[in-house]
N, C-alpha and C positions, 0 to 999 in steps of 0.2 A: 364853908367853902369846900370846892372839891380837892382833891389832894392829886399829887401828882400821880400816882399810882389809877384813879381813878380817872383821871383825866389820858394816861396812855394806855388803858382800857378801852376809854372811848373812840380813841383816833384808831385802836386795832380794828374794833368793832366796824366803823364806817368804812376805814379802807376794803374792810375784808364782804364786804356787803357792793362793794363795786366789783368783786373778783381781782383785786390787785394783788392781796396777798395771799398768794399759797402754801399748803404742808409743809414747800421746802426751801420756803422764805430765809429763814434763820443762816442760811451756807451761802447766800447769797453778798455779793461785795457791795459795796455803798454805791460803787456806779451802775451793780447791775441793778441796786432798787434803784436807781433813781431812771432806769431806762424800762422798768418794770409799770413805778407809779405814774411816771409822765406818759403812759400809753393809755390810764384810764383815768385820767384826772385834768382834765384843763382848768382855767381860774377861778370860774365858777367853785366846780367842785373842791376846788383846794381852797378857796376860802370858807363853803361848809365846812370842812375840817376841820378846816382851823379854828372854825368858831366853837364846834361840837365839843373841841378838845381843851379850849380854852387856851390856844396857844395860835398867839396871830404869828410870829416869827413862823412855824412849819408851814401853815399855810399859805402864806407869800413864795417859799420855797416849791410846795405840790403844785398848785397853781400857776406858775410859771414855768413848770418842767413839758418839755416835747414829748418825750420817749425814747424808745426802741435805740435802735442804733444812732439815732444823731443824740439821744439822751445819751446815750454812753460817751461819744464823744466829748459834750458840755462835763458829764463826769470824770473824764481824765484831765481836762483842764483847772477843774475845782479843786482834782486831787492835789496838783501841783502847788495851785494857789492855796489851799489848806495847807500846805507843809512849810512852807515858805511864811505864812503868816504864824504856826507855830513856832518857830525857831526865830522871828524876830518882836513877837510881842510876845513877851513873857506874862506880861499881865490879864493875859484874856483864856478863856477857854475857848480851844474851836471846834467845833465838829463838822465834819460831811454830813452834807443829810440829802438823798435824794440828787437830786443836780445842783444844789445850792450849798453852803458854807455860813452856820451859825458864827458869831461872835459874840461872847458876852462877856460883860464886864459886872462883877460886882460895885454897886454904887458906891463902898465905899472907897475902894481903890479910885474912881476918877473923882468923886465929890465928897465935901463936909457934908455932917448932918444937915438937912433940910436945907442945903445949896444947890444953886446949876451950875455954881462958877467952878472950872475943871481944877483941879489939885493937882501942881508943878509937876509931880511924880507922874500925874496921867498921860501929860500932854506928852512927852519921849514916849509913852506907848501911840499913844494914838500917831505921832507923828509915823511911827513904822508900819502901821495900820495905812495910812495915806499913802507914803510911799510903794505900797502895794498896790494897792486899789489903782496910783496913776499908773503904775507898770501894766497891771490888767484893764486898760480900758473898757474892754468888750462886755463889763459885768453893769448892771446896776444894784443901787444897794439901798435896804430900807433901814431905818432907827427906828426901836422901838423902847422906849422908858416903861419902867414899870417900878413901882414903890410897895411898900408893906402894906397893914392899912391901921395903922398909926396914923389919926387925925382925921378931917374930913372926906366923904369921897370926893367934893370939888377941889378941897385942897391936894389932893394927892393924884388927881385929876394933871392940875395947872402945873404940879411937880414935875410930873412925868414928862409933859410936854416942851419944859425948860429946859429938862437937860437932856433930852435929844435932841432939841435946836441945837444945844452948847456943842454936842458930838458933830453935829453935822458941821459947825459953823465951824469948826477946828478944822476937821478934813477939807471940807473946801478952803481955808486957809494953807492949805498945802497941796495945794496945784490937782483937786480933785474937781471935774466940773460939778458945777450945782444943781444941774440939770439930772446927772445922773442919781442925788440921792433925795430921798423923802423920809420924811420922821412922822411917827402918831405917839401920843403920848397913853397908856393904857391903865394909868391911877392904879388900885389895887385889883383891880378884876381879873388877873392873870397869875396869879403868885405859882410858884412851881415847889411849894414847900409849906410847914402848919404856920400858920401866924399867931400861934397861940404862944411859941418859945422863940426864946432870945436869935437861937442861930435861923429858925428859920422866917422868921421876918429878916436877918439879913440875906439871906439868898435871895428873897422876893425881890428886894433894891437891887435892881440893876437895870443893865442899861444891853439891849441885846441889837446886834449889827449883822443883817439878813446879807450876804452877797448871793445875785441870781444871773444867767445870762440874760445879754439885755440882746436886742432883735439881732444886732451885727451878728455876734455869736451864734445865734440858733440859725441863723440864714448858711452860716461855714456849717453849722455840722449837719443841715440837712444836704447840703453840696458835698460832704464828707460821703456821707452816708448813701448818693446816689452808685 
């Protein structure tokens, strides 16, 4: 399988083959890629990406970015919401990426081996996760599961898909519409690390939580922006 270093090879490569990323990429802030990549990348393009790269989480993210100055705008409201979801969910890593806000969880912080049922310890995170997401209406947000590939691919398949339901079905349990979120389950095809050692089949188990502006939002920052 490819390795993560190879896999963010590939996503330079394709960006940089649109003209998205320039010499002087590197000094730029997260909102200004993300007002950079959403001028040359609509859905289409950002799900190639994402596919090339082997990472549907960024893809969902490029794909759904505007650009230019109303991108910037959706990126200062991510900014806020990324800061605010670091400092009350401890259990997650977040990043800025583009106009959008990665989440992820290691699987085993919300689940037992080869479970979807959440682990009591998860649910306090996820609940502050929820209470975000209701405070930020204006976003939608995808799950995406992904496992090591310890065991079948159908069975790590059906894993994946289990326990992003289980995430989605928490947060909508906590006053998040269900309209706004969608889960895919992505079995082992995605790993961001070797599956050949102990730690890094645990990295691959996790469970990653895409926030993107949903239409409300991009409708203000093109109104922003005039």
């Amino acid at each position: 399988m490819k390795s993560l270093k190879i896999k963010v090879a590939t996503l330079s490569i394709a960006l940089a083959s649109l003209g998205i990323i320039g010499s002087g990429c590197n000094s730029l802030t997260k909102t200004q890629k993300g007002a950079a990549i959403g001028a040359g990348a609509g859905g289409t393009v950002g799900a190639l990406i994402g596919k090339a790269a082997g990472n549907t989480a960024l893809g969902a993210i490029i794909g759904g970015a505007v650009g230019g100055t109303a991108g910037a705008f959706i990126g200062r409201n991510m900014d806020r919401q990324a800061a605010e979801i670091k400092q009350t969910v401890p259990g997650a890593t977040v990043t800025r990426e583009g106009e959008g806000i990665l989440v992820k969880f290691d699987s085993g912080i919300l689940f037992d081996t080869n479970k979807s049922d959440l682990k009591p310890a998860a649910q306090s995170n996820l609940q502050n996760l929820a209470a975000s997401l209701q405070k930020n209406p204006e976003t939608n947000i995808l799950i995406v599961g992904h496992t090591d590939n310890t065991g079948s691919d159908a069975y790590n398949m059906d894993l994946s898909v289990r326990r992003a339901e289980s995430v989605k079905s928490y947060i909508v349990a906590g006053n998040v519409a269900a309209a706004r979120l969608q889960t895919q389950g992505k079995g082992e095809s995605e790993p961001i690390a070797d599956n050949t050692t102990v730690d890094g089949r645990s990295q691959n188990r996790r469970v990653e939580i895409v926030i993107v502006a949903n239409s409300t939002m991009k409708q203000q920052a093109k109104q922003a922006a005039q």
